[in-house]
C-alpha positions as CSV (number, residue, x, y, z in Angstrom):
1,X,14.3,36.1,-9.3
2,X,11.4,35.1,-7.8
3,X,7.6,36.5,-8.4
4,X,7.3,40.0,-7.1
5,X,11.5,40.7,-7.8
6,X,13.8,41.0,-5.1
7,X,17.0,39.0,-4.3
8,X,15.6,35.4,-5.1
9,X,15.8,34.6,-0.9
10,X,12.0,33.6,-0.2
11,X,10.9,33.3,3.6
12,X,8.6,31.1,5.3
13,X,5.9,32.9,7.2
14,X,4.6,31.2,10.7
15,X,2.3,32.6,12.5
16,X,2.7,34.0,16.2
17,X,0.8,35.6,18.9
18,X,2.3,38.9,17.9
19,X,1.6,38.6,13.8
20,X,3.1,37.1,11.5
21,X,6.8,36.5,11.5
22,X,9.3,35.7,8.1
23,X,12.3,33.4,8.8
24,X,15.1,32.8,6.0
25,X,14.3,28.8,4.3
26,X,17.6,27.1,6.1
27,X,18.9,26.9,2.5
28,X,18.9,30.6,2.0
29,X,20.5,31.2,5.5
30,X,23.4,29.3,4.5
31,X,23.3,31.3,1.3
32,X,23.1,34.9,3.4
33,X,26.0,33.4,5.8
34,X,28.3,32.3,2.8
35,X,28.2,35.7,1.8
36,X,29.0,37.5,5.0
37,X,31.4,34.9,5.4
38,X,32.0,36.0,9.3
39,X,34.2,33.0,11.4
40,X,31.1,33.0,13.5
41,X,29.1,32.4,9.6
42,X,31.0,29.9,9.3
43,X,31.0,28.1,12.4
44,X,27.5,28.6,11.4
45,X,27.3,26.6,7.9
46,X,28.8,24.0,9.2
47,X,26.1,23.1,11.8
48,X,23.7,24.0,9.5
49,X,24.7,21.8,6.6
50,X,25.3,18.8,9.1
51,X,21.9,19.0,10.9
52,X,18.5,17.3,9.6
53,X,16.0,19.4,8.8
């Protein structure tokens, strides 16, 4: 788990004319999608595991 508990999924914070906004770390979206494990998840993964970044 990481500091604070939770799941272990962290989040990046940005910032944004409206606040601040959390997004999933690319690694822990492909995590979230391998559990869901939709076709459309997995159409997902697979662009996200082949694309830099």
């Amino acid at each position: 788990m990481r500091p604070g508990g939770g799941s272990g999924l962290g989040a990046v914070v940005a910032k944004s004319a409206e606040g601040p906004v959390r997004a999933a770390r690319k690694g822990d979206l492909i995590r979230l999608k391998k559990l869901r494990n939709s076709k459309q998840d997995q159409a997902d993964i697979e662009r996200l595991e082949h694309e830099n970044g």
